[in-house]
Biopython code that builds the backbone (N, CA, C, O; Angstrom):
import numpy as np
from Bio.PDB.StructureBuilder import StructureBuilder

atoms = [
    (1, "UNK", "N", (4.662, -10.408, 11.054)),
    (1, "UNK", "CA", (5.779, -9.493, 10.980)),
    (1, "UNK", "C", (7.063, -10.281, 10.733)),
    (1, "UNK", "O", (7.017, -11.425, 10.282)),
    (2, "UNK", "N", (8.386, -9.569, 11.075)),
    (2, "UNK", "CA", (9.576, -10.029, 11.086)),
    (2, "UNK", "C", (10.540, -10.800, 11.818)),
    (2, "UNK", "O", (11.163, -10.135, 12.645)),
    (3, "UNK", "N", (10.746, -11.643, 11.768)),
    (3, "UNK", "CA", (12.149, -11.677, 12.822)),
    (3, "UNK", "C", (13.396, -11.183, 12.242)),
    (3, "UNK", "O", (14.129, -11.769, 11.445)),
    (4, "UNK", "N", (13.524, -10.087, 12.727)),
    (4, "UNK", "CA", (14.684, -8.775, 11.849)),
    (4, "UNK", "C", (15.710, -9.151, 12.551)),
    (4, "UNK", "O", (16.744, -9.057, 11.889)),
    (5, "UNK", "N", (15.894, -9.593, 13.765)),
    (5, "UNK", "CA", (17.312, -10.049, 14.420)),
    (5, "UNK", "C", (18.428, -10.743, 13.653)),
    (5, "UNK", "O", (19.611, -10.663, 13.980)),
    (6, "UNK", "N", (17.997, -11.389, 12.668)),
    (6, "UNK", "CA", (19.028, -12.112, 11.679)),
    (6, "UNK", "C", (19.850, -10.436, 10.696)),
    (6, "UNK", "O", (20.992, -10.187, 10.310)),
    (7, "UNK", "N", (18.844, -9.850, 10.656)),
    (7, "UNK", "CA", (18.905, -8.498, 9.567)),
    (7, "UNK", "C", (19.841, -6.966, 10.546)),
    (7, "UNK", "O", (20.354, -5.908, 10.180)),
    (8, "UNK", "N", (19.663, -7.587, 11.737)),
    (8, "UNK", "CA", (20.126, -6.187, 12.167)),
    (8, "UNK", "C", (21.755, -6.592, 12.558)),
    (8, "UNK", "O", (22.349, -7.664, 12.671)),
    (9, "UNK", "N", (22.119, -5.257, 12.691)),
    (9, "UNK", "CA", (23.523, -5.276, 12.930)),
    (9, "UNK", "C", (23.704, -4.187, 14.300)),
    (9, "UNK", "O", (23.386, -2.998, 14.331)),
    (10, "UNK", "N", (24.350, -5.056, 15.450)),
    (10, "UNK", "CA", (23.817, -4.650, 16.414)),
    (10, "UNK", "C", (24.830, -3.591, 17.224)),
    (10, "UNK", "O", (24.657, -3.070, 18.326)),
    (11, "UNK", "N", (25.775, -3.477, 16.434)),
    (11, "UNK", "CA", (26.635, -2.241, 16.937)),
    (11, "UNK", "C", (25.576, -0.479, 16.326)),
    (11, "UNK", "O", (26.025, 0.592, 16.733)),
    (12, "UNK", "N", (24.706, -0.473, 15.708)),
    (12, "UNK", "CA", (24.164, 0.730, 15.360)),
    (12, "UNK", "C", (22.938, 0.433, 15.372)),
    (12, "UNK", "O", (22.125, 1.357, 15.367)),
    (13, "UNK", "N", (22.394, -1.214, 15.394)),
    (13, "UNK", "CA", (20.694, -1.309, 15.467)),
    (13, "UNK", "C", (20.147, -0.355, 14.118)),
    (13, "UNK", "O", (19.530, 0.709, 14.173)),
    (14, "UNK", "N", (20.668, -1.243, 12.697)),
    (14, "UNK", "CA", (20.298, -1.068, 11.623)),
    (14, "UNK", "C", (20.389, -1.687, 11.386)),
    (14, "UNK", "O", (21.399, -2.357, 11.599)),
    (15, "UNK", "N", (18.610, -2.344, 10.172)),
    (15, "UNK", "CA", (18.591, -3.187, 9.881)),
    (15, "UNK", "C", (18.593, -3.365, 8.394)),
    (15, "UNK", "O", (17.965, -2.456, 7.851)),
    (16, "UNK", "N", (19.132, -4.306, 7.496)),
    (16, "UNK", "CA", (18.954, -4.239, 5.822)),
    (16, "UNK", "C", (17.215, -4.656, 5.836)),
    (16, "UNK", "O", (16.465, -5.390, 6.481)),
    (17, "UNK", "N", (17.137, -3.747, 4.766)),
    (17, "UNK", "CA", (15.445, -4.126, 4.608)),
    (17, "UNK", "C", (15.217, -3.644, 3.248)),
    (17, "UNK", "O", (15.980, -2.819, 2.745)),
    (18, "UNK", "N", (13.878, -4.271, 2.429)),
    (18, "UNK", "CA", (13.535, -4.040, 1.043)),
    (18, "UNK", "C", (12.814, -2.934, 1.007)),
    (18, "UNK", "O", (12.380, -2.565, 2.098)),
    (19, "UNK", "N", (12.520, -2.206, -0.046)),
    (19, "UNK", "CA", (11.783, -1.232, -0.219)),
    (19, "UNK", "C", (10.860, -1.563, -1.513)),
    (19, "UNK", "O", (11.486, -1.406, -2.561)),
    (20, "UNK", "N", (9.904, -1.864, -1.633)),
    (20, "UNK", "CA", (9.361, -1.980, -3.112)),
    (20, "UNK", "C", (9.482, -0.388, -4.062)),
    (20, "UNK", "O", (9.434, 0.729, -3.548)),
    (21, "UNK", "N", (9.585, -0.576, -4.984)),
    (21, "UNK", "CA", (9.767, 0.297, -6.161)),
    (21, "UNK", "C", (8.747, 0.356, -7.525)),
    (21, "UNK", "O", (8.516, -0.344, -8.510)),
    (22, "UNK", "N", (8.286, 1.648, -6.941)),
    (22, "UNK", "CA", (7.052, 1.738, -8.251)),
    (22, "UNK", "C", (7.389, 1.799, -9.797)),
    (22, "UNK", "O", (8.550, 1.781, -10.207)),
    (23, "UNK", "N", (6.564, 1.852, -10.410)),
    (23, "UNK", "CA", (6.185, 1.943, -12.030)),
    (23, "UNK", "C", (7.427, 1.363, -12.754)),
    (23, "UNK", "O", (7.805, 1.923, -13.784)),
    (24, "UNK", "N", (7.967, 0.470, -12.365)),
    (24, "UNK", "CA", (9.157, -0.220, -13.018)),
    (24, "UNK", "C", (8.952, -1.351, -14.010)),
    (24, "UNK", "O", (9.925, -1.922, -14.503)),
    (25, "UNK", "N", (7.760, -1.671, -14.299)),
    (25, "UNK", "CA", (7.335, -2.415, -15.401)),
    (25, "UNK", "C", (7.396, -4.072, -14.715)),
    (25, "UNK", "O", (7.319, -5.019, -15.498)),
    (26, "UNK", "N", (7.534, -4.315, -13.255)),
    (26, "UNK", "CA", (7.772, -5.611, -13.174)),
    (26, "UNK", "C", (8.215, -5.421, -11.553)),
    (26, "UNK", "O", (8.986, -4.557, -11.135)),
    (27, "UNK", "N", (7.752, -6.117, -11.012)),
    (27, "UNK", "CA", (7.576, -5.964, -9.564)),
    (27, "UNK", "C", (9.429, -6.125, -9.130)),
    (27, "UNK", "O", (10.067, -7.072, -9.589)),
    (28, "UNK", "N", (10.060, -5.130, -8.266)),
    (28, "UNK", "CA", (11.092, -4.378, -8.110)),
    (28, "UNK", "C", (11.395, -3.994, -6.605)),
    (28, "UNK", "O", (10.604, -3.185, -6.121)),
    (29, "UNK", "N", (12.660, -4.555, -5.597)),
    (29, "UNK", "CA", (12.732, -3.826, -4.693)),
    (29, "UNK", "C", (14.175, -3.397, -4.587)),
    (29, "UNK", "O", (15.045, -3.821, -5.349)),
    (30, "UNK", "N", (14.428, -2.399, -3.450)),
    (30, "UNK", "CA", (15.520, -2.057, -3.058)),
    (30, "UNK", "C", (16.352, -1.953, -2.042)),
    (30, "UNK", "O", (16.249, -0.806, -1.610)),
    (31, "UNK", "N", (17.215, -2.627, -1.366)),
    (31, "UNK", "CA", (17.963, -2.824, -0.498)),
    (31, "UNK", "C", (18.277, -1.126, 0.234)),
    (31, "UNK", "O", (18.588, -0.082, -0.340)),
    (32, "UNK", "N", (18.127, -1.307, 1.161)),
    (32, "UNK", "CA", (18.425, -0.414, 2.327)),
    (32, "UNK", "C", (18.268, -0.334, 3.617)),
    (32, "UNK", "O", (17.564, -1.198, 4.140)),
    (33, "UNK", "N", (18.743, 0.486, 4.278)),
    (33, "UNK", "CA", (19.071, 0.398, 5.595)),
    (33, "UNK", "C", (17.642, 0.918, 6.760)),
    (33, "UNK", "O", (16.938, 1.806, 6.278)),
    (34, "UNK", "N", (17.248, 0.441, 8.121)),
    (34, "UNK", "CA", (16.616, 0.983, 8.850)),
    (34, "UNK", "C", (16.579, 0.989, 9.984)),
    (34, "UNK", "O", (16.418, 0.020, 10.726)),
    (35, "UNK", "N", (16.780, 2.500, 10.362)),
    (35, "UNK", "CA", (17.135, 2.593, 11.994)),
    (35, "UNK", "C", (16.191, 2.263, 12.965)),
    (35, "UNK", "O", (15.022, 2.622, 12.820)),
    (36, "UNK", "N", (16.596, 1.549, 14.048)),
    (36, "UNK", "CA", (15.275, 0.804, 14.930)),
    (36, "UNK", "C", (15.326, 1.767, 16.197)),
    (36, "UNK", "O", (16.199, 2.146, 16.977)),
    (37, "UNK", "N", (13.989, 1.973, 16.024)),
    (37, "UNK", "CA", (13.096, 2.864, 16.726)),
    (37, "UNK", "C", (12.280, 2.582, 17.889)),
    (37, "UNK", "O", (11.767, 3.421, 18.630)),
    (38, "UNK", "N", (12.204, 1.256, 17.984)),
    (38, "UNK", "CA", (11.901, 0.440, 19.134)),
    (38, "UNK", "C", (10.528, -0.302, 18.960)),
    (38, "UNK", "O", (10.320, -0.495, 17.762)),
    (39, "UNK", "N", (9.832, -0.632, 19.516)),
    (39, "UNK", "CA", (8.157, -1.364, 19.566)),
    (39, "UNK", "C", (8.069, -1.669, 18.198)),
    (39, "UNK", "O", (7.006, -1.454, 17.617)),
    (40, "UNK", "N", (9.274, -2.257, 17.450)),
    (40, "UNK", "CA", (9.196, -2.792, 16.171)),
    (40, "UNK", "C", (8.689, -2.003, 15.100)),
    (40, "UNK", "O", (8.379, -2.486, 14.011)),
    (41, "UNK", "N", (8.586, -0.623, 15.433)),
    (41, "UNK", "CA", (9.377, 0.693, 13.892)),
    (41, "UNK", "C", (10.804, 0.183, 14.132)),
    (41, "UNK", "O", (11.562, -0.413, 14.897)),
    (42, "UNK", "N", (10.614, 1.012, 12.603)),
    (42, "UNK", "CA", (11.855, 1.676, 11.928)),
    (42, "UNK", "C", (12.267, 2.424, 11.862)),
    (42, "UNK", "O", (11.574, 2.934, 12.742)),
    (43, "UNK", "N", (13.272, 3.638, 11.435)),
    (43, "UNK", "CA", (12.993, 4.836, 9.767)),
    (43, "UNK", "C", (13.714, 4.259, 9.098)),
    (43, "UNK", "O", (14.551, 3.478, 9.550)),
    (44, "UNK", "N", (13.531, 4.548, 7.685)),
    (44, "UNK", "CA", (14.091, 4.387, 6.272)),
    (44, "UNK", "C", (15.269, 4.759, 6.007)),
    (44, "UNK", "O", (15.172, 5.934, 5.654)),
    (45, "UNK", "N", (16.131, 4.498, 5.979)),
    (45, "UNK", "CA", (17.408, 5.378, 5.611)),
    (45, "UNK", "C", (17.177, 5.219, 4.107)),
    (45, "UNK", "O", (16.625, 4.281, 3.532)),
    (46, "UNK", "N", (17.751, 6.409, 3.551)),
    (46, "UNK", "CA", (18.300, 6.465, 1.917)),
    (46, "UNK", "C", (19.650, 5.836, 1.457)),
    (46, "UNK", "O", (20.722, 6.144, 1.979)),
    (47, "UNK", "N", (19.538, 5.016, 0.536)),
    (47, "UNK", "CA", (20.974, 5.106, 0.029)),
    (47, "UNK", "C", (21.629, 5.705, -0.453)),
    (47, "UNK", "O", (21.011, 6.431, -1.232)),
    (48, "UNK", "N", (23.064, 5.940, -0.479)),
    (48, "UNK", "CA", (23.679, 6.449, -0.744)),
    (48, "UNK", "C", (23.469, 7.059, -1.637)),
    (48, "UNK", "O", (23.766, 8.254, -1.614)),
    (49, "UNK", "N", (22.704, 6.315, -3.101)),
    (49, "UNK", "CA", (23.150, 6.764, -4.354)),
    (49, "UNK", "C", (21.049, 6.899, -4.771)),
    (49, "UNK", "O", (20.405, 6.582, -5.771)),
    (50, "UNK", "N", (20.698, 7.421, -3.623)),
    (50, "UNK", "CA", (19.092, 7.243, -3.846)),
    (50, "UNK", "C", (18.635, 8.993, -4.468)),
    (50, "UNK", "O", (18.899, 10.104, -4.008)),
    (51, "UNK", "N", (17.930, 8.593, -5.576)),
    (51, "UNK", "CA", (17.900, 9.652, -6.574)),
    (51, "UNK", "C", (15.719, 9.560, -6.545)),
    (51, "UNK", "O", (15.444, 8.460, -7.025)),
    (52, "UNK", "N", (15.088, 9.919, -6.366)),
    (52, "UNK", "CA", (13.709, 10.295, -6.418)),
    (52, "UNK", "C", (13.360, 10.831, -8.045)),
    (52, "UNK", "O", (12.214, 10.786, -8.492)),
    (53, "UNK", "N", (14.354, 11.262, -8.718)),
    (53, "UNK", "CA", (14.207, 11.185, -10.014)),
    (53, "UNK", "C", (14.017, 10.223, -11.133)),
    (53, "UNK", "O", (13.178, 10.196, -12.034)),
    (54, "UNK", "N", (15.522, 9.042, -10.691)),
    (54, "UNK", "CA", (14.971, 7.859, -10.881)),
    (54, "UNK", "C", (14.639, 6.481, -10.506)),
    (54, "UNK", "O", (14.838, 5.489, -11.206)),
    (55, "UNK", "N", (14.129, 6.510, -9.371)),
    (55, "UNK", "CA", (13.493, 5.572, -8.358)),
    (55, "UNK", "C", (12.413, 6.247, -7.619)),
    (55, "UNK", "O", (12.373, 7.245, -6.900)),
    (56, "UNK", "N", (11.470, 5.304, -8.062)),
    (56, "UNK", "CA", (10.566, 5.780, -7.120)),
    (56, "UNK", "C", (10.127, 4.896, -6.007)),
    (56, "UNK", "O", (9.864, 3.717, -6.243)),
    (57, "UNK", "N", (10.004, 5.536, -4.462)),
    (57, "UNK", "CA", (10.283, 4.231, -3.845)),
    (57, "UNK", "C", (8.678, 4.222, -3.102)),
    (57, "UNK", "O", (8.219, 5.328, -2.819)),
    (58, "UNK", "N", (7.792, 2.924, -2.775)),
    (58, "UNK", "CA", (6.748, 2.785, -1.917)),
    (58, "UNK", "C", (6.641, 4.183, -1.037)),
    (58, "UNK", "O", (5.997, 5.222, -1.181)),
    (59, "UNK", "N", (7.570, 3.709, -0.072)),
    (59, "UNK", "CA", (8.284, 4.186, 1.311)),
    (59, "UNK", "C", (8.812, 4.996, 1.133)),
    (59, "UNK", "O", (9.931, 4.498, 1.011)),
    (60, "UNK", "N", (9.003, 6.609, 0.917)),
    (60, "UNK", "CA", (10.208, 7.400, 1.440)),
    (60, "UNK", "C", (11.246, 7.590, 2.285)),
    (60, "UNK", "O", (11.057, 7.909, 3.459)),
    (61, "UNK", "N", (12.335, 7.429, 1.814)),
    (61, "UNK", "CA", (13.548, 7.246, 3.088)),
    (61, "UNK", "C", (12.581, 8.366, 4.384)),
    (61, "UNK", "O", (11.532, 9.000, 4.277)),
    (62, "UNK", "N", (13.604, 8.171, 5.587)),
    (62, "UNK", "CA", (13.100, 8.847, 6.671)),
    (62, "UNK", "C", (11.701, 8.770, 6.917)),
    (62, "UNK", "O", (11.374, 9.820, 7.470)),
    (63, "UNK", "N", (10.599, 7.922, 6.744)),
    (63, "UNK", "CA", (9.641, 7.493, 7.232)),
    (63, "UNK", "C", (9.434, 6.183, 8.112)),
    (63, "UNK", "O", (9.861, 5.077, 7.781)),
    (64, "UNK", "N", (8.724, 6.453, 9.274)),
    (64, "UNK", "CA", (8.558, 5.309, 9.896)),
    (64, "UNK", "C", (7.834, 4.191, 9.499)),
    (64, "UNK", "O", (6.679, 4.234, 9.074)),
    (65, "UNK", "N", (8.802, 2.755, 9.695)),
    (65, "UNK", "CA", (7.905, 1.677, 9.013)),
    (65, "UNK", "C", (7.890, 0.399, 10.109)),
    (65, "UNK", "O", (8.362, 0.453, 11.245)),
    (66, "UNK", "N", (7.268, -0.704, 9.522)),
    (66, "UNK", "CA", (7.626, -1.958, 10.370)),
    (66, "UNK", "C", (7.949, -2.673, 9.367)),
    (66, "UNK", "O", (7.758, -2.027, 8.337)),
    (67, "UNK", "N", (8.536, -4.181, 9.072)),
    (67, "UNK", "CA", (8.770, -4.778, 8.496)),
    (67, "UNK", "C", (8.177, -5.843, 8.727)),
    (67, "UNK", "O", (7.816, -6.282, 9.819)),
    (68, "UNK", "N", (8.024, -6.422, 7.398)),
    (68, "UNK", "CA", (7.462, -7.943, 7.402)),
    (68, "UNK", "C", (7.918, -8.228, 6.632)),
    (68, "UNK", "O", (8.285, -7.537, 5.681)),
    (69, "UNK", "N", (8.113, -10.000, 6.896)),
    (69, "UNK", "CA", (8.682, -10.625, 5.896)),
    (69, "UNK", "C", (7.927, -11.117, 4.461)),
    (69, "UNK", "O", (6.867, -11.737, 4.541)),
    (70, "UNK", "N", (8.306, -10.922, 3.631)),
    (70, "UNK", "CA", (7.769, -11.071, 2.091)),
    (70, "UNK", "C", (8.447, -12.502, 1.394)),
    (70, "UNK", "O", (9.628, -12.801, 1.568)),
    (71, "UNK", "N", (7.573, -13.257, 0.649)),
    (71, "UNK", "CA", (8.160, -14.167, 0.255)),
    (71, "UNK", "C", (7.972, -14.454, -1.398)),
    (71, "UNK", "O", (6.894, -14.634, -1.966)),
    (72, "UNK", "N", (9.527, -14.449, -2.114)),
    (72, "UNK", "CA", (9.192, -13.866, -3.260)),
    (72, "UNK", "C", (10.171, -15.165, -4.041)),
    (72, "UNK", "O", (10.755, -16.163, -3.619)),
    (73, "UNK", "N", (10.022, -14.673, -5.084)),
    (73, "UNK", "CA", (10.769, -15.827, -5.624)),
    (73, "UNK", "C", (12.163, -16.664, -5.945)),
    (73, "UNK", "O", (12.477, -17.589, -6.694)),
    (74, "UNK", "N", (12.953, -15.667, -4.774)),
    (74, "UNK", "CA", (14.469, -16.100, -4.508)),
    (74, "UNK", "C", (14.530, -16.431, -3.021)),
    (74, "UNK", "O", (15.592, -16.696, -2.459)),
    (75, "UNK", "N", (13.065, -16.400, -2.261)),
    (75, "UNK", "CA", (13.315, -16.322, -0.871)),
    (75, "UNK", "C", (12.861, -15.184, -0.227)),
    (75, "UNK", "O", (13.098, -14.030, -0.584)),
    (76, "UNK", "N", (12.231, -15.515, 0.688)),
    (76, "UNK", "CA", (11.813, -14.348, 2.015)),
    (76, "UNK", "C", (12.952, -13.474, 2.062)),
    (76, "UNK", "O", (14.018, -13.873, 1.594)),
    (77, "UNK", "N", (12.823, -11.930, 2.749)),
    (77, "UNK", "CA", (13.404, -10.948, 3.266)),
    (77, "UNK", "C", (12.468, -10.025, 3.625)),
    (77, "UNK", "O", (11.328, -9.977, 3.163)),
    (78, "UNK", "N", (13.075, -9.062, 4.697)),
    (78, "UNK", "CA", (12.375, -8.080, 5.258)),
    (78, "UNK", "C", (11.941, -7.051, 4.589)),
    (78, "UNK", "O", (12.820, -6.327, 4.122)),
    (79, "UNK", "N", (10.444, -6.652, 4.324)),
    (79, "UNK", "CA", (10.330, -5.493, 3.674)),
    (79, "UNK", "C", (9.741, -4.449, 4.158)),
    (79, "UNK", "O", (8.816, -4.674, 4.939)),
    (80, "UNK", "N", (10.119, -2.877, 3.822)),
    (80, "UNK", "CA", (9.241, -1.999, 4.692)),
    (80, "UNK", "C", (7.786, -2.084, 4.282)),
    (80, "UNK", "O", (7.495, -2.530, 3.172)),
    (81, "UNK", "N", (6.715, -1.610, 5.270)),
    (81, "UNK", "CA", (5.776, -1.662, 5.200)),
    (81, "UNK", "C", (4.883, -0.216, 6.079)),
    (81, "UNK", "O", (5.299, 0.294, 7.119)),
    (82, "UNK", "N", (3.978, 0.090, 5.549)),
    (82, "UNK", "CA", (3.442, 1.226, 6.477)),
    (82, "UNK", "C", (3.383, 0.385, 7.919)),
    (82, "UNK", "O", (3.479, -0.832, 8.076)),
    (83, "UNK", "N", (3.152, 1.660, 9.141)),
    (83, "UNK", "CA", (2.905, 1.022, 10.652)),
    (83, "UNK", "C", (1.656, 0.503, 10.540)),
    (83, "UNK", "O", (1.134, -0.065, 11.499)),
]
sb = StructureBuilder()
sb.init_structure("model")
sb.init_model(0)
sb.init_chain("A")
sb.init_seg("    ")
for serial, (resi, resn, name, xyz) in enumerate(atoms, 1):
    if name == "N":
        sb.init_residue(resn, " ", resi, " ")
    sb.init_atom(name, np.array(xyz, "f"), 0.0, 1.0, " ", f" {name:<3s}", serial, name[0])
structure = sb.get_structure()
């Protein structure tokens, strides 16, 4: 799993986390927010400007996730993941 403590921000206990993003021709994620839920869930928050028309995301905002760290080719970060 994660050590999300670097990721969270502890006045609201939200953490930045990746979202992978389907059928984008080339492996794709997306920065967003997730509210901690305790025993290491999440939920998903949406961004601001999050459109299901054109993004399609793994994860649906407002679903519970856990995070793990992913290691990709600019560097590890937290990504959602089913529980």
């Amino acid at each position: 799993m994660c050590d999300c403590t670097k990721a969270m921000d502890s006045s609201s206990n939200k953490a930045r986390v990746y979202v992978r993003l389907l059928n984008e021709g080339t492996e794709v994620f997306r920065p967003t927010l997730a509210a901690e839920l305790g025993e290491g869930l999440f939920k998903l928050i949406a961004t601001p400007d999050y459109d299901p028309e054109n993004e399609e995301w793994e994860i649906l905002p407002n679903a519970t996730v856990r995070i793990k760290t992913h290691h990709g080719p600019s560097g590890a970060f937290p990504l959602a993941v089913e529980p």
